[in-house]
gemmi code that builds the backbone of each chain (N, CA, C; Angstrom):
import gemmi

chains = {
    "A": [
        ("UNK", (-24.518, 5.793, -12.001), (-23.605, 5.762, -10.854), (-22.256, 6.349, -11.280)),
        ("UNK", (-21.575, 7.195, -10.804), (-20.569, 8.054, -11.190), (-19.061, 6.613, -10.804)),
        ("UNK", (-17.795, 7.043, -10.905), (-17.333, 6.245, -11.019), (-15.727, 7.010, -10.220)),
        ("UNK", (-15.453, 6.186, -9.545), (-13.997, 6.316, -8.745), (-13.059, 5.419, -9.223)),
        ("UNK", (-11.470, 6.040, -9.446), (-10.223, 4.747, -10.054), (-9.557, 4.971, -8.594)),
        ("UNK", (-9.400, 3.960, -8.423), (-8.109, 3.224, -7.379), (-6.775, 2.834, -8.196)),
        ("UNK", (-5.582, 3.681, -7.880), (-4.433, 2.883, -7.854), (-3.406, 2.859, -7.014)),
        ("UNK", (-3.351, 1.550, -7.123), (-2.510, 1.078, -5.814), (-1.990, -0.513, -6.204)),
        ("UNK", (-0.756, -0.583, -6.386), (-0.381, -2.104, -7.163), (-0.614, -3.008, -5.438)),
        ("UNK", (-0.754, -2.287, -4.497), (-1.423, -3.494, -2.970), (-2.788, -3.758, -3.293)),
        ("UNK", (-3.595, -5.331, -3.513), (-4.795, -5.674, -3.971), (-5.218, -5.088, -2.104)),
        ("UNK", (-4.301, -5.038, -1.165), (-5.400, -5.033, 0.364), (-5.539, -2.966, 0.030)),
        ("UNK", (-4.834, -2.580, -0.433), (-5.186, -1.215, -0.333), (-6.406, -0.992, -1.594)),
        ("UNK", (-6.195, -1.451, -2.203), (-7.539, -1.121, -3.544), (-9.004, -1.551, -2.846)),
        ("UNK", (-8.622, -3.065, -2.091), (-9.564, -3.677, -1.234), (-10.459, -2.278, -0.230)),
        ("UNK", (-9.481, -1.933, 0.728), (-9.827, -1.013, 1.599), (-10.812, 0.118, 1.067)),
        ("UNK", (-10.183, 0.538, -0.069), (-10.384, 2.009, -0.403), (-12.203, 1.516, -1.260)),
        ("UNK", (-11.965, 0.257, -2.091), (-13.450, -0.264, -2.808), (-14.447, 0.040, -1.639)),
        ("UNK", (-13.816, -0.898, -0.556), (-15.293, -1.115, 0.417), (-15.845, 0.432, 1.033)),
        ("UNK", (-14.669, 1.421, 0.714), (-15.478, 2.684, 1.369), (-16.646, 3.308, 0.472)),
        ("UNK", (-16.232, 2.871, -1.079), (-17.212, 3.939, -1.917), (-18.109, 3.061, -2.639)),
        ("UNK", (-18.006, 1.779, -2.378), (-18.626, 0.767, -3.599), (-20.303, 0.674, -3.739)),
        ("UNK", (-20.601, 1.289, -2.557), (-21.789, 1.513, -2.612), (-22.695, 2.199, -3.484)),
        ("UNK", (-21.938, 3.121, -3.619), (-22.446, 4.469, -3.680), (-21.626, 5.228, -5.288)),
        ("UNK", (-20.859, 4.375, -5.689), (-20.018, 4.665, -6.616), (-19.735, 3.289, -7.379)),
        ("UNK", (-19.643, 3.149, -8.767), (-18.499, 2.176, -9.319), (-16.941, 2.451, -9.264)),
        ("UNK", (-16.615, 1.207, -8.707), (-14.979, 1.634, -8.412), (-14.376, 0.845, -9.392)),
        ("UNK", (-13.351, 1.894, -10.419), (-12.316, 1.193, -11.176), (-11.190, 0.850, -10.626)),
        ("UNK", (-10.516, -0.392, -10.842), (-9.478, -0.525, -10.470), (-7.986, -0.573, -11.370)),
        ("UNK", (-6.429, -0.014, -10.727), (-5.808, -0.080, -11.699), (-4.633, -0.860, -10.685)),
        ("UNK", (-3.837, -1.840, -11.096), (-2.323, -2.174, -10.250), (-1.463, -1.843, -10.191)),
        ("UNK", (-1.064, -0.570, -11.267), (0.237, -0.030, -11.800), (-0.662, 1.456, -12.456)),
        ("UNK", (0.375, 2.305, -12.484), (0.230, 3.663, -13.525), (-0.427, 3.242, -15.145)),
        ("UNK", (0.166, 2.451, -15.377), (0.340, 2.068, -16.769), (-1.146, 1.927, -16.884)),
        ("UNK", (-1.965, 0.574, -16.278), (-3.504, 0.696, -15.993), (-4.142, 1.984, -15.848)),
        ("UNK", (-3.507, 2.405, -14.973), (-4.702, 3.910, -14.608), (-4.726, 4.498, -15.924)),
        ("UNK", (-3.397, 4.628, -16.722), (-3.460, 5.636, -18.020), (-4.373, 5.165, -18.927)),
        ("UNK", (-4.565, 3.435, -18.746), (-4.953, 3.002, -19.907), (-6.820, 3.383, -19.797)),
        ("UNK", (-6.811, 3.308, -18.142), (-8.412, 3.393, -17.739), (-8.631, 5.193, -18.103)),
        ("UNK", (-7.676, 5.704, -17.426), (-7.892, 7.220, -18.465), (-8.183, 7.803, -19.387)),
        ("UNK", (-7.329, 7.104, -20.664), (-7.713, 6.863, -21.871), (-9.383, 6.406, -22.219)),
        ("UNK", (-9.829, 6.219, -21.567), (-10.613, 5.253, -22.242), (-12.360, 6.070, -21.071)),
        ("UNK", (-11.803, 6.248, -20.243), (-12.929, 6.726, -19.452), (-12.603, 8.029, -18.547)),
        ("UNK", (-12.221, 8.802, -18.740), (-11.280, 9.947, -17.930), (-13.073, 10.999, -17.616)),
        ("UNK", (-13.530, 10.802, -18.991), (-14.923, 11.610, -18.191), (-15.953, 11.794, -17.565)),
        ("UNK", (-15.471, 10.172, -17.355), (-16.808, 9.566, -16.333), (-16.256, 9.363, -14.584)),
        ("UNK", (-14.768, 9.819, -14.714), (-13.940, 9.284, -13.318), (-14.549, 10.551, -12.453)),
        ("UNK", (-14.901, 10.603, -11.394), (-15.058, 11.562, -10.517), (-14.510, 12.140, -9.506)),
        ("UNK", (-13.418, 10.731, -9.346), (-12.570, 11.478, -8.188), (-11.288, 10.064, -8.435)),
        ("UNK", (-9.968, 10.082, -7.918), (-8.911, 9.191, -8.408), (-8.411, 9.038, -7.252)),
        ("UNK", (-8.116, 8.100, -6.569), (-7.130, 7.764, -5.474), (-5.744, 7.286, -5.929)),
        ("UNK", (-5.274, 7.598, -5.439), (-3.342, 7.447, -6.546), (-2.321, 7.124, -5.492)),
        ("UNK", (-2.218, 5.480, -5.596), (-0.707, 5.452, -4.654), (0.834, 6.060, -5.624)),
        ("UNK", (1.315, 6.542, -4.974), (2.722, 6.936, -6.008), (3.907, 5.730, -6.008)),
        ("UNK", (4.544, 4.865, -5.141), (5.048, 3.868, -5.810), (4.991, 2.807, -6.580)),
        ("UNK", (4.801, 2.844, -7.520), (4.172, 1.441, -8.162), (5.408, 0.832, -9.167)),
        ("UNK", (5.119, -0.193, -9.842), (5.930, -0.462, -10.856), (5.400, -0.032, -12.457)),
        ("UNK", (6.066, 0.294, -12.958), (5.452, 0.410, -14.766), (5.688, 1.924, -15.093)),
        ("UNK", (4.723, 2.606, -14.187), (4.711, 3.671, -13.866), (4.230, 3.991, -12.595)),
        ("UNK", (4.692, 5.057, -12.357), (4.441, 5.944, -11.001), (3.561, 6.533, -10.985)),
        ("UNK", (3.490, 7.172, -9.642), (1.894, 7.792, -9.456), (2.243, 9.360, -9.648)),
        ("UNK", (3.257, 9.853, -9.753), (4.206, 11.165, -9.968), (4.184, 11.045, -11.702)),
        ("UNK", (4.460, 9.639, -12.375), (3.888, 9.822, -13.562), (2.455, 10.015, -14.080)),
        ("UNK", (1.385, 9.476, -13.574), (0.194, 9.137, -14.108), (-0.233, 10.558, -13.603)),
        ("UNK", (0.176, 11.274, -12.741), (0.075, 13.280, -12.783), (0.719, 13.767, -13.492)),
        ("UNK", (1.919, 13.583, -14.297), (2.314, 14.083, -15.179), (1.438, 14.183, -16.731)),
        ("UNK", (1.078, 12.418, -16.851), (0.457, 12.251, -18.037), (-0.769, 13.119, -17.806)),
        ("UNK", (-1.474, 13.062, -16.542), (-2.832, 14.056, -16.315), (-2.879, 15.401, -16.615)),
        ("UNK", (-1.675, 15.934, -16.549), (-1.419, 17.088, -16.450), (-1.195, 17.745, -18.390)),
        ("UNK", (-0.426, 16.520, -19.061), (-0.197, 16.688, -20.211), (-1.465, 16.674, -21.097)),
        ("UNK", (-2.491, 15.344, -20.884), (-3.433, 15.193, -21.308), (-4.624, 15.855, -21.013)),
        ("UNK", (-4.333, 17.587, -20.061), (-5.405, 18.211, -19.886), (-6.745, 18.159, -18.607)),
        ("UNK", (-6.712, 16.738, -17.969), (-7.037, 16.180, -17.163), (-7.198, 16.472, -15.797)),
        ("UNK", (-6.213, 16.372, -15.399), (-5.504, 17.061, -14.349), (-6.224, 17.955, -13.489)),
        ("UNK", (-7.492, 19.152, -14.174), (-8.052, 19.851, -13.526), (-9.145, 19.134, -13.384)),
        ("UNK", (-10.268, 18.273, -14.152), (-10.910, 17.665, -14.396), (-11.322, 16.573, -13.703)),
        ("UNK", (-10.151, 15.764, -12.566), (-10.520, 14.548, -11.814), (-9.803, 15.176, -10.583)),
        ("UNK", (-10.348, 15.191, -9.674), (-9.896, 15.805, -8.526), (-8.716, 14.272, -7.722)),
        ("UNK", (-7.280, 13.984, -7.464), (-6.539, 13.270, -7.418), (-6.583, 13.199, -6.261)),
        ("UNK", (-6.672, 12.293, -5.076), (-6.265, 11.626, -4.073), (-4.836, 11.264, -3.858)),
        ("UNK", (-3.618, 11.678, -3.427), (-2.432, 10.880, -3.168), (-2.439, 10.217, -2.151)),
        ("UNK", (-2.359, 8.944, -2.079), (-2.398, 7.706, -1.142), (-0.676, 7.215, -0.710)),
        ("UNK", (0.105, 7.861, -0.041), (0.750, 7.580, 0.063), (1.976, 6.707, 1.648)),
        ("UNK", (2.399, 5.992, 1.461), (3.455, 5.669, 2.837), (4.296, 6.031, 3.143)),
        ("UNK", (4.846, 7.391, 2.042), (6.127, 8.251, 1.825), (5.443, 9.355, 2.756)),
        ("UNK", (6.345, 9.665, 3.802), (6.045, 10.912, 4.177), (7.531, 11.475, 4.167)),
        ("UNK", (7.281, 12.725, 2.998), (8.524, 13.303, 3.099), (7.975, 15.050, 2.435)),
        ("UNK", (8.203, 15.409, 2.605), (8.407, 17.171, 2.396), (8.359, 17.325, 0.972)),
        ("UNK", (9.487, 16.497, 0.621), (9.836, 16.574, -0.921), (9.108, 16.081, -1.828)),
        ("UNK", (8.583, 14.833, -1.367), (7.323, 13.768, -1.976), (5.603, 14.972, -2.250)),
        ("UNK", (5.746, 15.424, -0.716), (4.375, 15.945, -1.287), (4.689, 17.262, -1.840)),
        ("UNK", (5.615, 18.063, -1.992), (5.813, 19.305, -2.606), (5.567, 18.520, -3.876)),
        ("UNK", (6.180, 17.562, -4.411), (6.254, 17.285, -5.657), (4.377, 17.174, -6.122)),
        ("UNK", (4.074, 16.270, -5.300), (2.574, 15.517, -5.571), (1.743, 16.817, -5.680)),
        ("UNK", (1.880, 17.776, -5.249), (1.083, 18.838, -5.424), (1.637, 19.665, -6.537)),
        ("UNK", (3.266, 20.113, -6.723), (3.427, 20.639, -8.204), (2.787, 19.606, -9.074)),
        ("UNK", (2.574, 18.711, -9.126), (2.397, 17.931, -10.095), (0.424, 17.937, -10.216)),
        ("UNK", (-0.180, 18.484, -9.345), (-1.295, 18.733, -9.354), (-2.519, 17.759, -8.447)),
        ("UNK", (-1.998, 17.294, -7.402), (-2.651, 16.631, -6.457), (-3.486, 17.187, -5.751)),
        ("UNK", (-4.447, 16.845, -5.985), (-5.901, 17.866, -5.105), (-5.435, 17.844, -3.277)),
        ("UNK", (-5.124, 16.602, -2.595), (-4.590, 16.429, -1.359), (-3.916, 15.007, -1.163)),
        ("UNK", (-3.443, 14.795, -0.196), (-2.374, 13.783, -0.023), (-3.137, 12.932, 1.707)),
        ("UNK", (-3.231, 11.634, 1.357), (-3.420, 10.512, 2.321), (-2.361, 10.219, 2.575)),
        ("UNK", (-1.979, 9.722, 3.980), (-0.818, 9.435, 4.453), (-1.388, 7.472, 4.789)),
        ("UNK", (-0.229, 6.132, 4.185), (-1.017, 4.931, 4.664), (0.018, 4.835, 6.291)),
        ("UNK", (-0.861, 3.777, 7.329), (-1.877, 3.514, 7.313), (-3.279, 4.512, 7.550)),
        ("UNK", (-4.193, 4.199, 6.435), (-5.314, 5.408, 6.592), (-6.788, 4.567, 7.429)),
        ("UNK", (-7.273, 5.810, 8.116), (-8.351, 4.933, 8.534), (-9.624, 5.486, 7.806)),
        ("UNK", (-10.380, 4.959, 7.484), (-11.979, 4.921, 6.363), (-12.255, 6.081, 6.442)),
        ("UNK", (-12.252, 6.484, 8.268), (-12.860, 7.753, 8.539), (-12.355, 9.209, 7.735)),
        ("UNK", (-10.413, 8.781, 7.942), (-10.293, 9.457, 7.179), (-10.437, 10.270, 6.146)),
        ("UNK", (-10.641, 8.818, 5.042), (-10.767, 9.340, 3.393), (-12.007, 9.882, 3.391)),
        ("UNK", (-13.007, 9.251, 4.061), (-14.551, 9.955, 3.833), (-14.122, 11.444, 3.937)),
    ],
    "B": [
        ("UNK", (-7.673, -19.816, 19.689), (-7.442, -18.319, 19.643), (-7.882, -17.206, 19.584)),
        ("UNK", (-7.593, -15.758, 19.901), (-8.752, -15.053, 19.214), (-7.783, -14.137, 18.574)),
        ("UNK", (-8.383, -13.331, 17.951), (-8.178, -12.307, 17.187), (-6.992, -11.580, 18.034)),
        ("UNK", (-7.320, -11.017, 19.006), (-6.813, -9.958, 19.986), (-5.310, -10.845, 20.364)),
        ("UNK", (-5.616, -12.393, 20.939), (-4.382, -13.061, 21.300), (-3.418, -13.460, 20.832)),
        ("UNK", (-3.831, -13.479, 19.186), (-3.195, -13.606, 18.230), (-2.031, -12.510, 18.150)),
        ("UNK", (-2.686, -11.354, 17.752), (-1.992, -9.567, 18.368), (-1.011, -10.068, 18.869)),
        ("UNK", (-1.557, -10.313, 20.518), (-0.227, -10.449, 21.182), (0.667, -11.417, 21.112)),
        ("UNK", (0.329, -12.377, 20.544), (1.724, -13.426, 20.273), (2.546, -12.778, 19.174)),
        ("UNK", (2.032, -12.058, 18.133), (2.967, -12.065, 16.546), (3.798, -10.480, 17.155)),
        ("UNK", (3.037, -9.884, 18.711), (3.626, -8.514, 18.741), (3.021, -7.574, 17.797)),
        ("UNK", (1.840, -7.335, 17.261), (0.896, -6.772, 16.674), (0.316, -5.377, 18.264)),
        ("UNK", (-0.478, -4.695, 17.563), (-1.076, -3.481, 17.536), (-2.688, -4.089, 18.177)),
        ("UNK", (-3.542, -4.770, 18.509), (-4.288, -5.087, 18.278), (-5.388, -3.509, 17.861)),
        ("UNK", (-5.368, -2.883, 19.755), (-5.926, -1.676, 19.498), (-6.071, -0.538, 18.106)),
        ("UNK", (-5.141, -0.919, 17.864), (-5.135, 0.018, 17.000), (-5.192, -0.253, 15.721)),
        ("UNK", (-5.219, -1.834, 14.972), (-6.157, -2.248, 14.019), (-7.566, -2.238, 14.335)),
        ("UNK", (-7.975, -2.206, 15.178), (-9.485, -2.130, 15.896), (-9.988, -1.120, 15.507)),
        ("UNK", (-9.263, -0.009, 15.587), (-9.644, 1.400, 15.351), (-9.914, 1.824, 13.974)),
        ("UNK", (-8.908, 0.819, 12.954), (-8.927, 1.426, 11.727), (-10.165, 0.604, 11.246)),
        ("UNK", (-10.120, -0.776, 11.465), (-10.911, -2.058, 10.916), (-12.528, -2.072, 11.575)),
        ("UNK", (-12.536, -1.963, 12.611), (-13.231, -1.788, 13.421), (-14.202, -3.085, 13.844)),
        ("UNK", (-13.762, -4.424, 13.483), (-14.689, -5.354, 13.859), (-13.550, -6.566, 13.376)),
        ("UNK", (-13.726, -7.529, 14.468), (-12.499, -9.099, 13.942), (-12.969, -9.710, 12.632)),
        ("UNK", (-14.125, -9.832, 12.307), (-14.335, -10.034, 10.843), (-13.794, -9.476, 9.611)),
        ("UNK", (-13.862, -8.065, 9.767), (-13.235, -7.213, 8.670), (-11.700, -7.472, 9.059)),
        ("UNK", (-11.259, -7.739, 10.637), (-9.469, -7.909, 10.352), (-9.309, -9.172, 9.653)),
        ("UNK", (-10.279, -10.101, 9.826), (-10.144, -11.603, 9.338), (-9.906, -11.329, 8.138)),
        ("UNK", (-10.794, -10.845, 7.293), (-10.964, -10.951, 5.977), (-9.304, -9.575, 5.705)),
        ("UNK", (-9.046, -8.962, 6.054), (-7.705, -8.491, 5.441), (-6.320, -9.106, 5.781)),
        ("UNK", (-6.605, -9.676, 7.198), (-5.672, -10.765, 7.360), (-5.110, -12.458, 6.358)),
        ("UNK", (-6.295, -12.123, 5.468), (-6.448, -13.076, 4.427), (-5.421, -12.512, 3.080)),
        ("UNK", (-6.100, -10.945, 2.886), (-5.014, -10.107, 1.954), (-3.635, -10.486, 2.194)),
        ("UNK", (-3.264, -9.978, 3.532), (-1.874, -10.233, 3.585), (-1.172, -11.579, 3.392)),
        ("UNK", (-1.816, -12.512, 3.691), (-1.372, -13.855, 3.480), (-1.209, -14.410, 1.871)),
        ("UNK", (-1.948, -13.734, 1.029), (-1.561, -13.610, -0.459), (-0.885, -12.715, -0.901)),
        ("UNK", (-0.662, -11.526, -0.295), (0.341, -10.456, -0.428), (1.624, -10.850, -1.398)),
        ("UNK", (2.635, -11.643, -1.369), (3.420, -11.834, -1.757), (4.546, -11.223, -1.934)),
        ("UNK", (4.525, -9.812, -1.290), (5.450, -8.720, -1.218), (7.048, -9.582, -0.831)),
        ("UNK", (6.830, -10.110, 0.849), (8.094, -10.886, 1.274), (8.626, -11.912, 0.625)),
        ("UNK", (7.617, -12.369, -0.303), (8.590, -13.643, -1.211), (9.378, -13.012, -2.477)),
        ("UNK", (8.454, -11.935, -2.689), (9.143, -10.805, -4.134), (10.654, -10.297, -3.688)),
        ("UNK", (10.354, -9.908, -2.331), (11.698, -9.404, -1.970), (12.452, -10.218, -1.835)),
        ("UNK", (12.806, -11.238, -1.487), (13.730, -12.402, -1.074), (14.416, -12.597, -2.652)),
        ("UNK", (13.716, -12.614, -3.422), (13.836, -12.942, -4.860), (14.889, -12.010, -5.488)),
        ("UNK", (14.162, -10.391, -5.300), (14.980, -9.330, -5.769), (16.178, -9.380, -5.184)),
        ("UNK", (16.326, -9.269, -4.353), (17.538, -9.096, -3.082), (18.539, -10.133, -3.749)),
        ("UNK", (18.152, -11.532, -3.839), (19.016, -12.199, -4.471), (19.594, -12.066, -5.774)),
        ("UNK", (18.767, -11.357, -6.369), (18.849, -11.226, -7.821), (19.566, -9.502, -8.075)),
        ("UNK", (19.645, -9.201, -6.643), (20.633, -7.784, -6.988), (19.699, -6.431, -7.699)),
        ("UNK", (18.165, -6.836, -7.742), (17.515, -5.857, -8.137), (16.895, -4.780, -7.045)),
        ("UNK", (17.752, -3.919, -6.866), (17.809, -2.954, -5.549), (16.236, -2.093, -5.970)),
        ("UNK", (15.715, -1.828, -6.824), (15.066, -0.933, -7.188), (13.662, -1.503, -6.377)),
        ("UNK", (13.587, -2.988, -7.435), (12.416, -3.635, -7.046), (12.402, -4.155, -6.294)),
        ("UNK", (13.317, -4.467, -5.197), (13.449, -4.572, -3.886), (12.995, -3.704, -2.686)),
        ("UNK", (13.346, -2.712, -3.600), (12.844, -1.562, -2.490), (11.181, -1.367, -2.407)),
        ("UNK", (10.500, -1.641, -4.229), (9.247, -1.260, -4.088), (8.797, -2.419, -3.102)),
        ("UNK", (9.342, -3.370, -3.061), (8.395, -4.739, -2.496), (8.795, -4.582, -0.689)),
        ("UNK", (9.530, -3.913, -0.082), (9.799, -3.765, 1.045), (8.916, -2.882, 1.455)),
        ("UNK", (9.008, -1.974, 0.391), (8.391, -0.627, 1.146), (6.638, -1.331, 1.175)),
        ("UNK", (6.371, -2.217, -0.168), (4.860, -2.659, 0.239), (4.356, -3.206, 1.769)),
        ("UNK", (5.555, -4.115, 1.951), (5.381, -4.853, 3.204), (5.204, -4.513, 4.321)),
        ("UNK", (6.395, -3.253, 4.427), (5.694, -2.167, 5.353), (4.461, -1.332, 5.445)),
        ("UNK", (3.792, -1.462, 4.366), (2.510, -0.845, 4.183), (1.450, -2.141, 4.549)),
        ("UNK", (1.420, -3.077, 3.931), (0.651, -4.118, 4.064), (0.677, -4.402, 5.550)),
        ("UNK", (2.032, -4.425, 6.439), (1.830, -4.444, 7.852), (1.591, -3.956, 8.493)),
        ("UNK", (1.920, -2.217, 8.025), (1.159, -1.264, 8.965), (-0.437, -1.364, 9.231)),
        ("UNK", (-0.901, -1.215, 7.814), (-2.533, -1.605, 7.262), (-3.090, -2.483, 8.547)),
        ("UNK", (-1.951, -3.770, 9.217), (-2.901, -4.707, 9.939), (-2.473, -4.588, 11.540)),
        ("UNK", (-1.406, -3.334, 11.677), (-1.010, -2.634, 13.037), (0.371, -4.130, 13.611)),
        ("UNK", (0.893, -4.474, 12.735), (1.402, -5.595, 12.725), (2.684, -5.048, 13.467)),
        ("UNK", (2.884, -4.731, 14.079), (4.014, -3.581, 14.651), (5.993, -3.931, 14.446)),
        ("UNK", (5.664, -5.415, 14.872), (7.483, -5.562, 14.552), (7.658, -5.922, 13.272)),
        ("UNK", (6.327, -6.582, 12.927), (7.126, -6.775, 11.224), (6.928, -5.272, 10.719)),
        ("UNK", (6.084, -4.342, 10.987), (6.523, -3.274, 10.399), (7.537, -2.716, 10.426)),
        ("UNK", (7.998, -2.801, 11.909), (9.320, -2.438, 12.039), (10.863, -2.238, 11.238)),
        ("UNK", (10.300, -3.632, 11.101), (12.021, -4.144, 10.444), (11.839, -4.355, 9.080)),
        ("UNK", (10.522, -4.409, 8.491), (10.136, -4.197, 6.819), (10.501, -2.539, 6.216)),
        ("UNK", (10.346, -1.734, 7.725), (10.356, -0.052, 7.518), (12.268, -0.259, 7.408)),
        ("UNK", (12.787, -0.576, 8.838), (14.433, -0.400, 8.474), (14.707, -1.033, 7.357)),
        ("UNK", (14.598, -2.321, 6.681), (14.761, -2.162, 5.307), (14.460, -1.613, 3.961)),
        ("UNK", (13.301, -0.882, 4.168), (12.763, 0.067, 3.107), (13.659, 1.010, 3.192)),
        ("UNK", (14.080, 1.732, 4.516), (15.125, 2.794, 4.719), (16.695, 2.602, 3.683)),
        ("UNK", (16.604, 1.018, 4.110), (18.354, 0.821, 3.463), (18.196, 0.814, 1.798)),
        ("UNK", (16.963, 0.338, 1.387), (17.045, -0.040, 0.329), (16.896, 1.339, -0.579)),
        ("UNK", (16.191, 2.124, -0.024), (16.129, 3.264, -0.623), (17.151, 4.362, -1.378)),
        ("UNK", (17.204, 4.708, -2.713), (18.333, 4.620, -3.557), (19.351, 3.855, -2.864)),
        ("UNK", (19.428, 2.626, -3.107), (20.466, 1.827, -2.638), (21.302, 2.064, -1.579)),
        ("UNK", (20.891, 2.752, -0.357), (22.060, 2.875, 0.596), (22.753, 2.484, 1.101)),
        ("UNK", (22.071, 1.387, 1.639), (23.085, 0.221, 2.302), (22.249, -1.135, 2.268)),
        ("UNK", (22.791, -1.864, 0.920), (22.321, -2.656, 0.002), (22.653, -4.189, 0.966)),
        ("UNK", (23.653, -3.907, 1.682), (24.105, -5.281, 2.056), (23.726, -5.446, 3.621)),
        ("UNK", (23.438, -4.117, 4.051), (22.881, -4.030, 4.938), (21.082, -4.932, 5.130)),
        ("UNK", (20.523, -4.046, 4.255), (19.194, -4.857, 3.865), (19.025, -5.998, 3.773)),
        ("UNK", (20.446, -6.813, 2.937), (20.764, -8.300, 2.904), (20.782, -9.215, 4.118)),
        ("UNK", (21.457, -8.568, 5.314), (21.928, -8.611, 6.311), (20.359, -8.935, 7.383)),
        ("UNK", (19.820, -7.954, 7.028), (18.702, -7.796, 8.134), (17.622, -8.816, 7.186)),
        ("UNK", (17.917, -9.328, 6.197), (16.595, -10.029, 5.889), (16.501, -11.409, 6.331)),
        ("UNK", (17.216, -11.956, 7.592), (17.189, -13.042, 8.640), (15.983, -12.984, 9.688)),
        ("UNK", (16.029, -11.282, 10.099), (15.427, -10.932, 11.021), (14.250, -10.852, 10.590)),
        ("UNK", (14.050, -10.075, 8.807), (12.883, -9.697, 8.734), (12.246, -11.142, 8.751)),
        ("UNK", (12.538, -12.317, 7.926), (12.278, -13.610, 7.679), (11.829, -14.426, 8.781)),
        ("UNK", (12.355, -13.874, 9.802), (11.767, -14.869, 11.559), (10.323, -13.965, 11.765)),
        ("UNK", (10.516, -12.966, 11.587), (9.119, -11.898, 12.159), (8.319, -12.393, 11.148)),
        ("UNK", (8.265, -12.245, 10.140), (7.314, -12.506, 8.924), (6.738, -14.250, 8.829)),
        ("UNK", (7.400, -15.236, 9.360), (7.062, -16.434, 9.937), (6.092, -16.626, 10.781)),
        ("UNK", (6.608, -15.416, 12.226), (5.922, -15.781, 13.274), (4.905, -15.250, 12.802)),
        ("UNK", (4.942, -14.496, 12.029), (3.215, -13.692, 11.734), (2.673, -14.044, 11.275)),
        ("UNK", (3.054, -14.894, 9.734), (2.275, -15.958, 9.784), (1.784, -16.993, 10.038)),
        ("UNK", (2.350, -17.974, 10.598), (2.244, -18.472, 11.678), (0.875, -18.886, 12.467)),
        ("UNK", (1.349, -17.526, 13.218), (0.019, -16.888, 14.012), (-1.141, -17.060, 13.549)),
        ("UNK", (-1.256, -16.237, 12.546), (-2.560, -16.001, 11.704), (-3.307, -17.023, 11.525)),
        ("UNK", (-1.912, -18.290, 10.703), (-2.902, -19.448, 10.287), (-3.340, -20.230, 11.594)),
        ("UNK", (-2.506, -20.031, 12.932), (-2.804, -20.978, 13.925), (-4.330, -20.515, 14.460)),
        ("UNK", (-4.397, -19.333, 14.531), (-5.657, -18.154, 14.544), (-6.883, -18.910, 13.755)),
        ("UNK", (-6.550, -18.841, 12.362), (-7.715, -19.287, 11.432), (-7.802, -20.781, 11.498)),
        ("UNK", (-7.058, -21.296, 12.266), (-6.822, -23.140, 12.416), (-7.526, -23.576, 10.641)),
    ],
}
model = gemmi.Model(1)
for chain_id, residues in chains.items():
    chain = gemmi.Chain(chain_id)
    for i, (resn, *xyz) in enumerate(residues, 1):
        res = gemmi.Residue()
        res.name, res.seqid = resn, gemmi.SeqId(i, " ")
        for name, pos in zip(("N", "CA", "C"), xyz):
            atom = gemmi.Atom()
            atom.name, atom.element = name, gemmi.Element(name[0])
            atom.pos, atom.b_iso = gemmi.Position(*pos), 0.0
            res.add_atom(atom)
        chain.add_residue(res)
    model.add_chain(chain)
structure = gemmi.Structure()
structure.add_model(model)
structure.setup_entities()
């Protein structure tokens, strides 16, 4: 079973996003950047696809694309930005920074599918 | 109570959690999320404690966590304080409005639990 990371320090948004793929996928979960890096580290070649909220505490989701980007990655896990920021500047950034596409919350299931 | 009447007492969205959730069970069970959420007690905390930063992340959650349940006025006024708090703009402002946010965030819960009796 291939494997999806969720981060999102909201347990109802990790919630949401599990019940869409859990079927059909193992879903990792992370609460902060800091997690995702650590789940990176450790399993980056088994992740298949990453959902990434960008505010978090520890680290950011603007960081954990940076570290992706440093650590080579980056092309390798196709990134989800999950975000409640809608701003111009936010997603110019999320995409220099190498974001495959950008979710706007509140999202509906149909959506992300 | 039901689900829907609930909506309309807290001033909620019903329709349009319907749309995202798509069944009162699945709102039940995230209506449960939010009630452990803890975002509004984090903020009350920061705010007092002058930590504008982490104030802001925990506002801006709340507004997410309420949008998530179409919760409409507490989104409201969780969103105008995410606005103030944001690089610190108007810090005392945020202070100011967290009376208002504190009555909405009551009645909503409130609701919920009178909902889930």
């Amino acid at each position: 079973m291939g494997k999806i990371l969720v981060v999102d320090d909201s347990e109802m948004n990790r919630e949401l996003l599990k019940e869409i793929f859990e079927e059909q996928w193992e879903v990792l979960e992370a609460k902060n950047g800091r997690e995702a890096v650590d789940i990176l580290d450790m399993d980056a070649g088994n992740i298949e696809i990453m959902f990434l909220d960008l505010l978090m505490p520890k680290l950011s989701g603007l960081d954990v694309l940076q570290y992706m980007k440093k650590a080579k990655i980056i092309d390798k896990i196709p990134v989800v930005v999950i975000t409640g920021e809608s701003s111009i500047e936010t997603d110019v950034k999320a995409y220099e920074y190498g974001a495959a596409d950008i979710i706007y919350k509140p999202f509906s299931p149909d959506v992300v599918i | 109570m039901t689900v829907k009447e609930m909506y309309g007492e807290i001033g909620g969205d019903y329709e349009d959690v319907l749309i995202r959730l798509k069944n009162d069970e699945r709102i039940i069970k995230y209506l449960g999320f939010f009630l452990r959420d803890g975002s509004f007690e984090k903020l009350g905390r920061h705010l007092a404690q002058k930590n504008v930063e982490a104030a802001f992340r925990e506002a801006h959650n709340l507004k997410g966590v309420s949008a998530n349940l179409a919760f409409s006025n507490l989104t409201k006024v969780s969103s105008a304080i995410t606005e103030m708090l944001r690089d610190g703009k108007d810090f005392e402002g945020a202070c100011e409005s967290y009376p208002q946010l504190s009555a909405e965030y009551k009645k909503t819960v409130e609701g919920i639990n009178m909902m889930l009796g």
